[in-house]
KETORLUM-992180 format. One line per field, with one value per residue (C-alpha): chain; x negated, y negated, z. Coordinates in steps of 0.2 Angstrom, whole numbers, plus 2048, in hexadecimal, padded with zeros to 3 digits. Layout:
chain <- [A,...]
X <- [X,...]
Y <- [Y,...]
Z <- [Z,...]
% end
This chain:
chain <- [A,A,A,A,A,A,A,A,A,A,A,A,A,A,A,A,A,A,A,A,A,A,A,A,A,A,A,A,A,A,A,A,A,A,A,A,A,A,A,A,A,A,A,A,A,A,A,A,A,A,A,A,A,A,A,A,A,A,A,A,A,A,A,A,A,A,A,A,A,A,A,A,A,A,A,A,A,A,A,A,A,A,A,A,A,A,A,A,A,A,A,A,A,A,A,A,A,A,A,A,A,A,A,A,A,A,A,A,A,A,A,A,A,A,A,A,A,A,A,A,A,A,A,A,A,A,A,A,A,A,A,A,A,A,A,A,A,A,A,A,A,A,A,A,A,A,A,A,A,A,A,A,A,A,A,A,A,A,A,A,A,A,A,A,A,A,A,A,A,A,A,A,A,A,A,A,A,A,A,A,A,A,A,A,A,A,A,A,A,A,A,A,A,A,A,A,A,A,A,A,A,A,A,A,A,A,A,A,A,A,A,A,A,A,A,A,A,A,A,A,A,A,A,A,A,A,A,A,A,A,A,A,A,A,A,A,A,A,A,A,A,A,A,A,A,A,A,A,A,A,A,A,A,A,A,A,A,A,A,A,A,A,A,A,A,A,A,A,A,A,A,A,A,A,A,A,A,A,A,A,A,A,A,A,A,A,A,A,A,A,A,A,A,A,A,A,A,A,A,A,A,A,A,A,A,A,A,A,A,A,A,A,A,A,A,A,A,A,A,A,A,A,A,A,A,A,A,A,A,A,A,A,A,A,A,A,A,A,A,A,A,A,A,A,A,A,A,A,A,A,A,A,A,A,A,A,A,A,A,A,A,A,A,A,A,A,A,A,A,A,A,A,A,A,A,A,A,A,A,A,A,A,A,A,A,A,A,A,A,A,A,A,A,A,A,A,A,A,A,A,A,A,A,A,A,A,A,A,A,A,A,A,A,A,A,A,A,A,A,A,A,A,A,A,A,A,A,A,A,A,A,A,A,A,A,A,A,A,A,A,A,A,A,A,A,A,A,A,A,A,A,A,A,A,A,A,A,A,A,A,A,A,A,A,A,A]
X <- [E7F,E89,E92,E90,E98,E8C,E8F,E9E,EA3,E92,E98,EA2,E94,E8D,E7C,E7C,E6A,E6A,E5B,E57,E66,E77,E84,E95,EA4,EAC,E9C,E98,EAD,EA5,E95,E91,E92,E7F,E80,E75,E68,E62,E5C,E4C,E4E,E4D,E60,E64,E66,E72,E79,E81,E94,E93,E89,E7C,E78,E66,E5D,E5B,E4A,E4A,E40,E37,E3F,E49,E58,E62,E6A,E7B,E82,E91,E98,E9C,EA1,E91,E87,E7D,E7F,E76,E73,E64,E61,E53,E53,E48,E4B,E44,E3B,E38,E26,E26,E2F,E2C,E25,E2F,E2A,E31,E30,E39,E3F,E4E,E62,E5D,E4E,E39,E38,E47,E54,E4B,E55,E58,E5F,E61,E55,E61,E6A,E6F,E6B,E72,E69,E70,E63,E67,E59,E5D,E4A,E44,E3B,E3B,E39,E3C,E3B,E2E,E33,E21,E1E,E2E,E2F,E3F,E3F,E33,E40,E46,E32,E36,E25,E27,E25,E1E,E30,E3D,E41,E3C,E4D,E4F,E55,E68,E6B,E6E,E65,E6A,E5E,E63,E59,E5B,E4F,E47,E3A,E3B,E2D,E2A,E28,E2B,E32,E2C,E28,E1F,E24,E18,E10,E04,E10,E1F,E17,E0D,E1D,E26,E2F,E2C,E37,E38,E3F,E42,E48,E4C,E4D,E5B,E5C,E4E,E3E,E2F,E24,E2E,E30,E41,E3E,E47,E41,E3C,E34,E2F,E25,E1B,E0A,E0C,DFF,E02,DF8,E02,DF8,DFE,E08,E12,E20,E1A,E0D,DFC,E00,DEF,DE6,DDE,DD4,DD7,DE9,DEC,DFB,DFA,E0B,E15,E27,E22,E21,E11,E0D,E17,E27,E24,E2F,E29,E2B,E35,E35,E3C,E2D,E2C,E35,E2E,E2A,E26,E1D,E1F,E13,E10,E04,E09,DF7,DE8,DDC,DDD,DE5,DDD,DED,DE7,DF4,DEE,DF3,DF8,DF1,DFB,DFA,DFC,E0E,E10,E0A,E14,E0D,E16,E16,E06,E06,E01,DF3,DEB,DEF,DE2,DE4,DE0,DE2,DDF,DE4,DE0,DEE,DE6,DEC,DFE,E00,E0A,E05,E12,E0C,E12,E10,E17,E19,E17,E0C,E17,E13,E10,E02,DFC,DFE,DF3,DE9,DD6,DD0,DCD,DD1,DE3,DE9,DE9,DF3,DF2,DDD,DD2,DC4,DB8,DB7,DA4,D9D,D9B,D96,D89,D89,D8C,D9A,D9C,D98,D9D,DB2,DAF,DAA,DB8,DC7,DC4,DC8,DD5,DDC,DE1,DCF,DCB,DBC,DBC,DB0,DA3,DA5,DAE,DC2,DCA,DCF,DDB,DE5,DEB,DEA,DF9,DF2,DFD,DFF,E03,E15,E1A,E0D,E09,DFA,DEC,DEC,DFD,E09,E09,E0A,E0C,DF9,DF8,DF5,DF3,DE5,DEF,DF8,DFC,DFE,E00,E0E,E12,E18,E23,E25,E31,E37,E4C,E51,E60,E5D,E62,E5E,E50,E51,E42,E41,E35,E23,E1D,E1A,E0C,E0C,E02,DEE,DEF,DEA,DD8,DD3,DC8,DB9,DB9,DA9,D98,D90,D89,D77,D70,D5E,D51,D4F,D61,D62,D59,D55,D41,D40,D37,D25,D1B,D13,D24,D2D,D20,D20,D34,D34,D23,D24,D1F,D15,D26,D2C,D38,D3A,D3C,D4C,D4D]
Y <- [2FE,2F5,2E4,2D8,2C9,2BD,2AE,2AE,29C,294,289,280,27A,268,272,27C,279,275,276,264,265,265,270,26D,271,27A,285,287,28B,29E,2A6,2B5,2C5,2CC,2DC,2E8,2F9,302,312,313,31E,314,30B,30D,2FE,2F1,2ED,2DD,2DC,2CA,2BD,2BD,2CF,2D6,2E8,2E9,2EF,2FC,2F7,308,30B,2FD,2F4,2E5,2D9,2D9,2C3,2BC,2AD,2A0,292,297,29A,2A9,2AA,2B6,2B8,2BC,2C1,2BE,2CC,2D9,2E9,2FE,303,316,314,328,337,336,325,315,305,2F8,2E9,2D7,2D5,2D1,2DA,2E9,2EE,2E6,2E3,2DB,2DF,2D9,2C8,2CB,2BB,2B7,2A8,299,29E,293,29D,297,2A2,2A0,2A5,2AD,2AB,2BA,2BA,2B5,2A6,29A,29E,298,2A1,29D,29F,2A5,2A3,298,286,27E,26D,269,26B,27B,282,28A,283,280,26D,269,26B,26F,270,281,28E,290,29F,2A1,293,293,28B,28C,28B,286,285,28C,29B,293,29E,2B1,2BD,2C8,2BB,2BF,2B4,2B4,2AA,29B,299,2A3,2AC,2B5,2BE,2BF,2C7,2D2,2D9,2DC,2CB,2CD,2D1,2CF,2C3,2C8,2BC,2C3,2BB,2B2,2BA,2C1,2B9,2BA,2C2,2CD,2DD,2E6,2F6,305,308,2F8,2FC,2EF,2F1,2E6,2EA,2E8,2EF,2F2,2F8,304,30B,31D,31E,30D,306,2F3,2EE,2E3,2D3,2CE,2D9,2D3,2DF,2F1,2F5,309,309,304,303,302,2F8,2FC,30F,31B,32C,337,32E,320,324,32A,31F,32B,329,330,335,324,317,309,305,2F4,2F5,2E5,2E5,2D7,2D8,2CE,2D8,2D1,2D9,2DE,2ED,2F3,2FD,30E,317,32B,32F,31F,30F,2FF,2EC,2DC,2D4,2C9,2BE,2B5,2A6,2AC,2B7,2BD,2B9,2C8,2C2,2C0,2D2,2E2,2F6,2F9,30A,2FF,2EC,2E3,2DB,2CE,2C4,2BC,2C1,2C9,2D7,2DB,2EC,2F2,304,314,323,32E,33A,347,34E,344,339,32F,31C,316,30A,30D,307,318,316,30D,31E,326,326,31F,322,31B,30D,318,329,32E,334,349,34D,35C,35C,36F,36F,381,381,372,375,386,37E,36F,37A,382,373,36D,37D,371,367,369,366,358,352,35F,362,354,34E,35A,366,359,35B,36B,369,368,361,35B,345,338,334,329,329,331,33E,337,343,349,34D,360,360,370,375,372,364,351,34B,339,32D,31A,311,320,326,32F,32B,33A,33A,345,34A,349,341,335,321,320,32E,32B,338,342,34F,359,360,361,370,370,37B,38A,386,374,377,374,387,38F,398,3AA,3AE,3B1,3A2,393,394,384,37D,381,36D,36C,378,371,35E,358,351,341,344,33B,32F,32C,32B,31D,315,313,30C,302,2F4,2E4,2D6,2CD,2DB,2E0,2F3,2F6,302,309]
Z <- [874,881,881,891,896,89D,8AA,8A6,8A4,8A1,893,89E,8AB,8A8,8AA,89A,892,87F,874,86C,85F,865,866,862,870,862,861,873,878,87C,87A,86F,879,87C,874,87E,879,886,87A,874,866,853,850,83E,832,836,826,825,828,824,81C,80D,80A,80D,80D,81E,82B,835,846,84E,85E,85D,855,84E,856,850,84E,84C,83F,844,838,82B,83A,83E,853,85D,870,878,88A,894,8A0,8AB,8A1,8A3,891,891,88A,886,88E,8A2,8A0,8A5,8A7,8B0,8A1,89D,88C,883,884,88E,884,880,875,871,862,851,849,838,82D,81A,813,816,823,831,840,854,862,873,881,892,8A0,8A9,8B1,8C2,8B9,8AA,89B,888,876,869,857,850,83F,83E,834,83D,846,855,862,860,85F,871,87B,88C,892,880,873,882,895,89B,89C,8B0,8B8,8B1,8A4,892,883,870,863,852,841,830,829,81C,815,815,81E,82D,83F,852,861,872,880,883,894,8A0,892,89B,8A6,899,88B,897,89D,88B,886,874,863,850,844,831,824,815,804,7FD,7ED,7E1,7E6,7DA,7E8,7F0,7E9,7EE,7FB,7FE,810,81A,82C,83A,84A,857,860,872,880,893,8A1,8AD,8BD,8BD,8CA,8C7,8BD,8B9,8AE,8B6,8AC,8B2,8A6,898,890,897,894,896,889,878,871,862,866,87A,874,874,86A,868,86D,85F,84F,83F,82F,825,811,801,7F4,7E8,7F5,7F6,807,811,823,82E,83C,849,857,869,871,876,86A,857,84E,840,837,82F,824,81D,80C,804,7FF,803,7FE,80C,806,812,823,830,825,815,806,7FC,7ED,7E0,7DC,7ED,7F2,7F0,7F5,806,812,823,826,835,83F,84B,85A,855,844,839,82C,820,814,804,7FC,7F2,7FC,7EE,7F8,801,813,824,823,832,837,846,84B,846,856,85F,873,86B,867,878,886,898,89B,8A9,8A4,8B0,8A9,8AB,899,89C,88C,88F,8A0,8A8,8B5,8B7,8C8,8CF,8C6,8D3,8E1,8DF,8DC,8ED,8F4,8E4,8DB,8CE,8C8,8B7,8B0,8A3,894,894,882,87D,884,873,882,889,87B,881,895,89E,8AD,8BB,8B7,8C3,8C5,8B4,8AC,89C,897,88E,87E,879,86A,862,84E,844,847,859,864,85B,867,866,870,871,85F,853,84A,839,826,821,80F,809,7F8,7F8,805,804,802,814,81D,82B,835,839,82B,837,833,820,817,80E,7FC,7FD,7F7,7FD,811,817,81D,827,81C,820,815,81B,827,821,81E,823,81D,82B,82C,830,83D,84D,852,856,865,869,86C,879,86F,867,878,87F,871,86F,884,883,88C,882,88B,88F,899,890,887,874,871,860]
% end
């Protein structure tokens, strides 16, 4: 992490913006320093130094802000700033966000606190937070034109309001959103409980990621913030498969997973190996009684999904999105189907022209997961990832639980692949072939009749499809 000093003597201009509430002098007689993160790997816990105590999250590929006290106040500094996010190994992307990384450092506070956030616009344009999920008073909301004046280019506002109820939220803007959250401005905000509360059971591992989705020519560095449906690179904290983090677990923890999706589209959550229950929403605890098992949850547009589960199920089980084009990397939205098409002689007659074409999708795209075939400049291949077994045919929003037997309350390092005991491994039978039924062992076609019955034109004009 790096400390800056920013604009130096900004408090002393008669232009210093403040959010609705005022700010004392004695408050405002210097800024919090902006403490930077330009890594993308996972930053361990911050445990508090100061304040009410809490358990704290750890945010994949990300970190926690650090604050200062200040008179019972919680006081953090945010910048506003164009920033460079290694998306995965090779692949940078030019983003905005929040002191040096998007998405920007997770806010973690105490239920009750009195929290100051001082807000740097560091961008080419306006801009303004919104506190999603937040109850605090209408002027520090953070709309543009509608709670507050819009943040221009090099100004300061403070925001000031007490966490009053604990669960999983995010900020971003509401200024420009179209352009702002396609480029990255985005982060978490975690309130934890003030004590014991009835609903909230205590964890020993407490994870936190947002959904975020980008679409990067190959080729280029910024994203199209025109897109609104075909994005190329479904991402975890602004991070694709393999370079997200796993989620690493002793056998028995208890384990919390907070997930918030800033997308455009839904994101149904699958986790192998496990069943989970939903906790928790942006709008509050769930009660026990409102809660069933589930394997998948859906997290839609805006929301937050907070899980709860066990890991008493050694090995390294998967956590993706079930949506299946959400766990690949960058692919084109043209790709001709090739399925049973023979290209045998075609691939020879191109590669006298291009040495390098390969033939893709005859049977299937499962050989992609293998090719090393020459990319475009930062960009990043469409299957990758290599697990004890060979290639993992993923990408985009996938990552793994590794449950482990042993490991220390709070080690979360990658323990590496799982080995599995002897007699518990799918295998390969080595016996004589299946014998199949004779009904099973070709497919009747279609006959005449059948065929001009399934296209016969009804008096309308139009064709039956069955």
């Amino acid at each position: 992490m790096q400390r800056r000093n920013l604009l130096t003597g900004l408090v002393q201009t008669a232009g210093l913006a403040v959010a609705a509430a005022s700010v004392s002098r004695v408050a405002l007689a210097a800024l919090p320093e902006p403490v930077m993160q330009t890594n993308a790997d996972t930053a361990p816990p911050l445990v508090p130094p100061n304040g009410r105590p809490y358990h704290p999250v750890v945010t994949l590929n990300g970190w926690t802000a650090p604050w200062r006290m200040n008179a019972g106040t919680k006081e953090f500094h945010l910048v506003a700033e164009p920033v460079v996010r290694e998306v995965a190994p090779g692949l940078k992307v030019n983003m905005w966000g929040y002191n040096g990384q998007s998405p920007g450092p997770t806010i973690e506070v105490v239920e009750g606190d009195r929290v100051r956030i001082f807000v740097t616009n560091r961008l080419p344009e306006h801009t303004t937070i919104h506190w999603h999920g937040q109850r605090l008073p209408n002027g520090m909301d953070g709309v543009g034109g509608l709670t507050q004046p819009q943040i221009a280019p090099g100004k300061t506002f403070v925001y000031e309001f007490v966490a009053r109820r604990p669960g999983s939220f995010m900020y971003h803007p509401h200024a420009d959103e179209m352009v702002q959250m396609a480029m990255g401005m985005m982060g978490l905000w975690i309130t934890h409980p003030r004590g014991q509360h009835p609903h909230i059971a205590p964890v020993q591992r407490d994870y936190a990621f947002l959904l975020n989705a980008f679409d990067v020519e190959p080729g280029s560095l910024t994203p199209k913030i025109n897109t609104m449906t075909e994005f190329n690179l479904w991402a975890w904290n602004s991070r694709v498969f393999p370079a997200i983090s796993p989620l690493v677990a002793r056998r028995g923890d208890r384990v919390r997973i907070r997930v918030g999706n800033l997308t455009m589209t839904n994101h149904p959550i699958h986790l192998h190996g496990h069943e989970f229950e939903v906790t928790g929403t942006d709008g509050g605890v769930v009660p026990p009684s409102a809660r069933w098992p589930e394997v998948t949850t859906d997290v839609g547009v805006g929301q937050m999904r907070q899980i709860e589960l066990i890991a008493d199920e050694p090995g390294d089980w998967a956590l993706h999105c079930h949506k299946s084009h959400h766990t690949m990397g960058a692919m084109g939205h043209g790709v001709p189907t090739m399925l049973g098409v023979e290209q045998h002689d075609l691939v020879e007659k191109i590669q006298k022209i291009v040495p390098d074409y390969m033939a893709m999708g005859e049977h299937g795209m499962a050989d992609m997961g293998a090719m090393s075939m020459p990319l475009p400049a930062n960009t990043h291949p469409m299957m990758t990832g290599t697990g004890p077994f060979g290639p993992l045919e993923m990408g985009g929003m996938f990552t793994t639980l590794k449950v482990r037997a042993g490991l220390a309350a709070n080690d979360y390092r990658d323990p590496g692949n799982y080995t599995q005991p002897p007699g518990t491994s799918a295998w390969q039978w080595q016996g004589a072939p299946a014998q199949l039924p004779p009904a099973a062992r070709t497919v009747p076609a279609a006959t005449d009749a059948g065929a001009a019955t399934a296209h016969k034109p009804t008096a309308s004009g139009h064709q039956h499809h069955h």
